[in-house]
MDTraj code that builds the backbone (N, CA, C; nanometers):
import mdtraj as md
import numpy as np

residues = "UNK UNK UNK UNK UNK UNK UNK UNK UNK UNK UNK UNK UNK UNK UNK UNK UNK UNK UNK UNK UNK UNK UNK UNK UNK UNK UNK UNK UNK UNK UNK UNK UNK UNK UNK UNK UNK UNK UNK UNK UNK UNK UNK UNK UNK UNK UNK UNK UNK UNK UNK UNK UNK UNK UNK UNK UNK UNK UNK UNK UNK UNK UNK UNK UNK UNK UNK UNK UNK UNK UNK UNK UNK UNK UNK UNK UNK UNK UNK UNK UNK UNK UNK UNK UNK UNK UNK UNK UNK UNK UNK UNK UNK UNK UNK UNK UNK UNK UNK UNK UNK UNK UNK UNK UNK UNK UNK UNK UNK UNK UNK UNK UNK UNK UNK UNK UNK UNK UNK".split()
xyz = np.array([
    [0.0848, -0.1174, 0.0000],
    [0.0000, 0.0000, 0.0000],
    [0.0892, 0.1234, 0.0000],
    [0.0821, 0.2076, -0.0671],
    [0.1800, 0.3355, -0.1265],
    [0.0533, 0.4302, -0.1625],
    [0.1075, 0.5512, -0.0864],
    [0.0138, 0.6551, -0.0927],
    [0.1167, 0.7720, -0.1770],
    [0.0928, 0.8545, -0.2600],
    [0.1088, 0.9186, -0.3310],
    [0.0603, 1.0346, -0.3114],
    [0.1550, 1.1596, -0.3265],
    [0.0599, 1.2807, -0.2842],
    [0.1418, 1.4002, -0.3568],
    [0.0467, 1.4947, -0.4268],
    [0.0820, 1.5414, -0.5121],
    [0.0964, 1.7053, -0.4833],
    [0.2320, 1.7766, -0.4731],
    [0.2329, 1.9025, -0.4446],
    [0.1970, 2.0363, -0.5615],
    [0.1567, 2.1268, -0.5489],
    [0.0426, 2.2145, -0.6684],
    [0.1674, 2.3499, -0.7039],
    [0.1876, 2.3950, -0.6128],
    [0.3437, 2.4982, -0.6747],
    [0.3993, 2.5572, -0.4941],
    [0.5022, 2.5829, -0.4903],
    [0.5671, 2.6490, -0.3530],
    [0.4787, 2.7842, -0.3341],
    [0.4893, 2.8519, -0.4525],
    [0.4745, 2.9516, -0.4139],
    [0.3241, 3.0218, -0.4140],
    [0.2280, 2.9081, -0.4466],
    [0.0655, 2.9606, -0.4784],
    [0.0284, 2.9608, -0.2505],
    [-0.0562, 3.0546, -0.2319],
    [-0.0928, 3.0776, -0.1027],
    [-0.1907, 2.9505, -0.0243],
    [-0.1331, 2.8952, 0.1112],
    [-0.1710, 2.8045, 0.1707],
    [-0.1176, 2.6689, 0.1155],
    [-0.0589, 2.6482, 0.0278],
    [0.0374, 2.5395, -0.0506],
    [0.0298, 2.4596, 0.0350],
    [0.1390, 2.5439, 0.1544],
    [0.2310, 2.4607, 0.2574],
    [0.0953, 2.3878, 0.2931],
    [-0.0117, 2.4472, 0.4185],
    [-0.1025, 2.4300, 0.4810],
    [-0.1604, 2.3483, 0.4417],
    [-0.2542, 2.3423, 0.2982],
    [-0.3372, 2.2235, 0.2791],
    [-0.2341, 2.1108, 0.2225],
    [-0.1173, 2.0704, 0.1913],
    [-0.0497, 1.9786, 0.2157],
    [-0.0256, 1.8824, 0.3336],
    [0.0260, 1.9891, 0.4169],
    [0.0192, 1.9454, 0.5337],
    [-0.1114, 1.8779, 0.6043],
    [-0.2131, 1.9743, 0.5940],
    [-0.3402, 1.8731, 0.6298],
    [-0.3756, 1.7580, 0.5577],
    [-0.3334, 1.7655, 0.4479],
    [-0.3781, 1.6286, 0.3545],
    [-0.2997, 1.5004, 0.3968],
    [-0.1655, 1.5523, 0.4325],
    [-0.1224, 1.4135, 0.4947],
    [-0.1349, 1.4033, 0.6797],
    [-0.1837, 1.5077, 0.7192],
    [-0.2195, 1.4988, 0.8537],
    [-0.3709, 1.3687, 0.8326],
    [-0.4193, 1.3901, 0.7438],
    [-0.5636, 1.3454, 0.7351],
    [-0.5126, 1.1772, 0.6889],
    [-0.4258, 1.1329, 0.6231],
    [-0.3654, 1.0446, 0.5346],
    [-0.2550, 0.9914, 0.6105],
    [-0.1813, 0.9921, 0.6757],
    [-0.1106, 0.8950, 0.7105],
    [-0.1176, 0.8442, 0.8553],
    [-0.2428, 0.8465, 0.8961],
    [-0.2911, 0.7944, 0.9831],
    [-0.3502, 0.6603, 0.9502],
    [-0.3763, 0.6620, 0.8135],
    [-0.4415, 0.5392, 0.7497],
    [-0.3414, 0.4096, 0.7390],
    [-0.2041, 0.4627, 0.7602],
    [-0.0727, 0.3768, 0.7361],
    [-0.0601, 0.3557, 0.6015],
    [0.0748, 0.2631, 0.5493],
    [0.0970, 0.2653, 0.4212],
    [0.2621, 0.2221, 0.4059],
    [0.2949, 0.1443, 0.2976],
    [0.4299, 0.1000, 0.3456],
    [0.5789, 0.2295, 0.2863],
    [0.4741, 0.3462, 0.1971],
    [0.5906, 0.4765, 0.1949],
    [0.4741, 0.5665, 0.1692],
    [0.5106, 0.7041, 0.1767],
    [0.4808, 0.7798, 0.1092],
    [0.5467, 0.9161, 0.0770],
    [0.4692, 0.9919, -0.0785],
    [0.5771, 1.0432, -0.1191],
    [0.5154, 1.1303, -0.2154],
    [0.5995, 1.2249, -0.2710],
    [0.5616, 1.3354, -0.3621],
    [0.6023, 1.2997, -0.5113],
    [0.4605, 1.3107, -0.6198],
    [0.4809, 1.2863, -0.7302],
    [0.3928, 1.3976, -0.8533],
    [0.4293, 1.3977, -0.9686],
    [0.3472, 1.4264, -1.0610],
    [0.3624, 1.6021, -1.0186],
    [0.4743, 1.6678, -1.0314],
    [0.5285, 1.7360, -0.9699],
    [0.6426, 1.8716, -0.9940],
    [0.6470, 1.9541, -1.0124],
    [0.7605, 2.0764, -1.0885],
    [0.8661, 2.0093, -1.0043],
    [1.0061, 2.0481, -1.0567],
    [1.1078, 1.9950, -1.0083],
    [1.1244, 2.0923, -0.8740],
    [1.0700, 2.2369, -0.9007],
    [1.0995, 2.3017, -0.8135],
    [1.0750, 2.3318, -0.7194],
    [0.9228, 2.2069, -0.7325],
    [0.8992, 2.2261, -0.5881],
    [0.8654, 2.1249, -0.5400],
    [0.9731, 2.0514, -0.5593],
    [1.0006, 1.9264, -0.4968],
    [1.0815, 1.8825, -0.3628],
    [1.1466, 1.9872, -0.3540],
    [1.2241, 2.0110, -0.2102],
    [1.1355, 2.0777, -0.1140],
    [1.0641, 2.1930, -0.1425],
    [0.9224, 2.2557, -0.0217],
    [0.8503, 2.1281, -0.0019],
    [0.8085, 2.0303, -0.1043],
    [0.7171, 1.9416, -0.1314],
    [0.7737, 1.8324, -0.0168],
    [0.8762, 1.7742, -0.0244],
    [0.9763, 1.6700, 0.0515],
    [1.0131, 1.6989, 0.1652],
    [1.0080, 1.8621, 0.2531],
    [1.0214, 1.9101, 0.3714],
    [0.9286, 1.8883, 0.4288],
    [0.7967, 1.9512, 0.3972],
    [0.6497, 1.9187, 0.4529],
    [0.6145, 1.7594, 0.4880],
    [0.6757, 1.6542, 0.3653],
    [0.6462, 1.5267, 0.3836],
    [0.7770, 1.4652, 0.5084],
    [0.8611, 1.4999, 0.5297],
    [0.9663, 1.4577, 0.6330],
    [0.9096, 1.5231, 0.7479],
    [0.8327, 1.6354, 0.7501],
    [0.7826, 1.6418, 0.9104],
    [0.6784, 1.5467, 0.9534],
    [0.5784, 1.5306, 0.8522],
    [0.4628, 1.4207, 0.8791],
    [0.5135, 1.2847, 0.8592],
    [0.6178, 1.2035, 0.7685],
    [0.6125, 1.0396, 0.7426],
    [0.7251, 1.0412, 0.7648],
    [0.7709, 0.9658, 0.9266],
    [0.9235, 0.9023, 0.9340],
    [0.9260, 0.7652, 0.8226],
    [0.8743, 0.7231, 0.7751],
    [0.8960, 0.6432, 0.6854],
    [0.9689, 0.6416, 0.5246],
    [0.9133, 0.5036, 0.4561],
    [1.0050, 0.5390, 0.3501],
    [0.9659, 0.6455, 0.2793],
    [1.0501, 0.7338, 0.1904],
    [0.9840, 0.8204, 0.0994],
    [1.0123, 0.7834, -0.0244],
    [0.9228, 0.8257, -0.1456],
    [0.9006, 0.8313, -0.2349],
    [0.9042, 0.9635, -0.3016],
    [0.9652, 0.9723, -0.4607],
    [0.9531, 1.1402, -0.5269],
    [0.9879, 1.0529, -0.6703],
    [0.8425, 1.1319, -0.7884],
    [0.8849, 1.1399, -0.8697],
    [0.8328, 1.3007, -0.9590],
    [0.9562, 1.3410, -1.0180],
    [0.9288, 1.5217, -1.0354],
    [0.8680, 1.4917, -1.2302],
    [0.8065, 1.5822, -1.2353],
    [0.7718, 1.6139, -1.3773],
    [0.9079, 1.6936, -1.4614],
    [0.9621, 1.6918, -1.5229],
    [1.0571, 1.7414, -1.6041],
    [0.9958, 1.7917, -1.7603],
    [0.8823, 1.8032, -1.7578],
    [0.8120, 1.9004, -1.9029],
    [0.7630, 1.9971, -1.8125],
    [0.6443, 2.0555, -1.8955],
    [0.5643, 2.1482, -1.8515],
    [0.4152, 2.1199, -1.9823],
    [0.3193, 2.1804, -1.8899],
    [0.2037, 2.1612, -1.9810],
    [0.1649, 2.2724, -2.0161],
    [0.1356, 2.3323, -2.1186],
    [0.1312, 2.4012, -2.2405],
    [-0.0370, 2.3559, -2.2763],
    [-0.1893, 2.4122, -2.2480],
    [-0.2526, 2.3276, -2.2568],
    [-0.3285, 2.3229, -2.4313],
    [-0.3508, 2.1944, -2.4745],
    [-0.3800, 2.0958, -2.4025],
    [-0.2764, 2.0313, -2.4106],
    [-0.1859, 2.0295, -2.4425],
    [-0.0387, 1.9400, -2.4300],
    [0.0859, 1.9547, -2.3262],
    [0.1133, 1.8897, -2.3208],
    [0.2395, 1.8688, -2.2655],
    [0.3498, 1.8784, -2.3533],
    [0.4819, 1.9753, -2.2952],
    [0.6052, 2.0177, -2.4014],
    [0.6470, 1.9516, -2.3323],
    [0.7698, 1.8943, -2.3881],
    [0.9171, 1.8261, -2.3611],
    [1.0037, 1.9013, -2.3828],
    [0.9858, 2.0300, -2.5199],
    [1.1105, 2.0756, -2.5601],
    [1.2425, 2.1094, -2.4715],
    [1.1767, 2.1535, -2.3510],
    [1.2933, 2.2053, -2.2427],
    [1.2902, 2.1842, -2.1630],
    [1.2768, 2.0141, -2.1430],
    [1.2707, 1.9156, -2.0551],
    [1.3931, 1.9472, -2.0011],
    [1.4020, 1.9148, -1.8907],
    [1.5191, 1.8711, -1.7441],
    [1.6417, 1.7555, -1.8042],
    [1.7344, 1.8276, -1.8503],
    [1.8372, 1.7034, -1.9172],
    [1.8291, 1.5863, -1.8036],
    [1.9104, 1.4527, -1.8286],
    [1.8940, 1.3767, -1.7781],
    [1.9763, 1.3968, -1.6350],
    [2.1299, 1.4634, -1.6716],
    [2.1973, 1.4778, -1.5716],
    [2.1686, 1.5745, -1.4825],
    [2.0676, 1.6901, -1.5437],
    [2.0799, 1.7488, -1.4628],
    [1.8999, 1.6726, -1.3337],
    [1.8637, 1.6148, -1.3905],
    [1.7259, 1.5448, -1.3297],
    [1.8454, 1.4829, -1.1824],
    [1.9738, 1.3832, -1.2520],
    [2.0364, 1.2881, -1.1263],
    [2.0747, 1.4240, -1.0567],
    [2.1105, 1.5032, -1.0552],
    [2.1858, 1.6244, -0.9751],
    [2.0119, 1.6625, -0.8822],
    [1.9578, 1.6285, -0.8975],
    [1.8173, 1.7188, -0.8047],
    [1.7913, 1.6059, -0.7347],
    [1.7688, 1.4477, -0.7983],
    [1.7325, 1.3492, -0.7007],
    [1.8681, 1.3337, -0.5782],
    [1.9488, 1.3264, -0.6151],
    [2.1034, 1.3220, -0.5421],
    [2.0005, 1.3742, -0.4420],
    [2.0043, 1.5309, -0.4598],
    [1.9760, 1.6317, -0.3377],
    [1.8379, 1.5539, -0.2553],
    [1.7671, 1.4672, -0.3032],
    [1.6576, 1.4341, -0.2144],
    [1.6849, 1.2988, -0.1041],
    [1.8119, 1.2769, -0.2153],
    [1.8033, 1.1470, -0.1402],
    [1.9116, 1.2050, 0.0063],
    [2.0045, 1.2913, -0.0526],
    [2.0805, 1.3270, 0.0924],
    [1.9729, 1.4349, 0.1838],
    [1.9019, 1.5165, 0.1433],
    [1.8413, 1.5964, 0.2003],
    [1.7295, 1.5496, 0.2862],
    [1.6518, 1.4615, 0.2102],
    [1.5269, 1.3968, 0.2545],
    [1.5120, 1.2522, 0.3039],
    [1.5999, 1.1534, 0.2623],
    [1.5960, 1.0115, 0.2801],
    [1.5257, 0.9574, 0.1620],
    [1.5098, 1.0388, 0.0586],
    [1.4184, 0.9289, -0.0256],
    [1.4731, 0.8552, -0.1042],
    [1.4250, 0.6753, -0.0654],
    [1.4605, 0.5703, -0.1294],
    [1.4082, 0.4986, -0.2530],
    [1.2567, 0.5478, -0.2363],
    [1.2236, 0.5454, -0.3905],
    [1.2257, 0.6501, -0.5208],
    [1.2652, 0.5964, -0.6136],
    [1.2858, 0.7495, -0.6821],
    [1.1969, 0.7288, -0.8607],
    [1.1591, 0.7823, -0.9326],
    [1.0947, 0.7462, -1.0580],
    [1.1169, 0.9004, -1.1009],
    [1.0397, 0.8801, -1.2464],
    [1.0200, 1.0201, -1.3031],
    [0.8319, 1.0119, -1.3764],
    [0.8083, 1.1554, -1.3925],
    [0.6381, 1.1440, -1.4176],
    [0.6873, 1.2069, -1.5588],
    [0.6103, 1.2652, -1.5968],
    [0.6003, 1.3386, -1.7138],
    [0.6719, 1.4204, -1.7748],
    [0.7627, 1.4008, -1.8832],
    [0.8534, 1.4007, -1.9465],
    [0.9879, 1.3396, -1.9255],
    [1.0308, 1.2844, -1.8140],
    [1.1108, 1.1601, -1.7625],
    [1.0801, 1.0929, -1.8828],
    [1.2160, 1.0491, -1.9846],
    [1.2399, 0.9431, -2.0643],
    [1.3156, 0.8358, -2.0057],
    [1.3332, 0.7172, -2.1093],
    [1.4392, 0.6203, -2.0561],
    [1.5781, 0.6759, -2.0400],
    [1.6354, 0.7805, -2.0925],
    [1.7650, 0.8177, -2.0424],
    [1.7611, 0.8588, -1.9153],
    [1.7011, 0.9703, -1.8915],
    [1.6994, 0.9833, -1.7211],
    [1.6798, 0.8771, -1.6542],
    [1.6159, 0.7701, -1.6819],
    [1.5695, 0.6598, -1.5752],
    [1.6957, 0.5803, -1.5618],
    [1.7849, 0.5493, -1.7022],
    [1.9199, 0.4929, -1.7321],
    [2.0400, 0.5612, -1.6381],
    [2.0563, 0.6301, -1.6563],
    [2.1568, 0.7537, -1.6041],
    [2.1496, 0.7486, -1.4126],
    [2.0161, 0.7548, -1.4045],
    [1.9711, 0.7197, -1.2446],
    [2.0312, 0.5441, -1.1932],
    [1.9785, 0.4916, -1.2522],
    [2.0326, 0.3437, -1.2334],
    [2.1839, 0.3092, -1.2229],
    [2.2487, 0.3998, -1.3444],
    [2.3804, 0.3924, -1.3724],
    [2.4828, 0.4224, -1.2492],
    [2.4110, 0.5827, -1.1448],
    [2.4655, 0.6653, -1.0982],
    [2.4333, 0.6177, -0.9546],
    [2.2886, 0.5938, -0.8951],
    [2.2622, 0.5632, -0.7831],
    [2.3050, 0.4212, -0.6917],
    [2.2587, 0.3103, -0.7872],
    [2.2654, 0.2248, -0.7744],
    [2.4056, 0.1460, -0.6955],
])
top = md.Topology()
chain = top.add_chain()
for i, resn in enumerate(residues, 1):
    res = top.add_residue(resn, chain, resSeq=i)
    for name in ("N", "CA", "C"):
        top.add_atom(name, md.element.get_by_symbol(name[0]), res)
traj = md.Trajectory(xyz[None], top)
């Protein structure tokens, strides 16, 4: 059981707050990690602070590396691959997180490069 929880931007008002209540409300239910996904890269570290005060457990992060353009989703100036391992690095020393993936625009090179580097 893996709960998933999805942060909206750092800097839009009450961010922090209804995050925080959402997993105040949610990890009372238990679960064997939980973690921040589907996600700007940039606010994936505000996103991963809030979740280390509420879940001593395992964590989970996977960041979006496009942007949506609607109705589509761009890749053009996607998150190179190396620079994607240079941001997870930072979660895994910063935050503890042991699971790691990518959401939307994450190709197989970033996922390669991660395997190559972490592992």
């Amino acid at each position: 059981d893996v709960r998933g929880l999805s942060w909206l931007h750092a800097g839009e008002l009450d961010t922090q707050h209804d995050f925080a209540g959402m997993l105040e409300a949610l990890i009372p239910l238990g679960g064997q990690a939980a973690g921040v996904m589907h996600t700007d890269l940039d606010d994936m570290n505000p996103a991963l602070e809030v979740l280390g005060h509420h879940w001593p457990g395992t964590k989970m992060a996977y960041a979006e590396t496009g942007h949506l353009n609607p109705p589509d989703w761009v890749f053009d100036n996607a998150v190179s691959p190396e620079q994607y391992l240079e941001s997870v690095r930072g979660w895994v020393e910063r935050h503890g997180v042991q699971i790691i993936g990518g959401c939307c625009g994450t190709g197989p090179e970033h996922i390669r490069i991660l395997k190559e580097h972490l592992l």
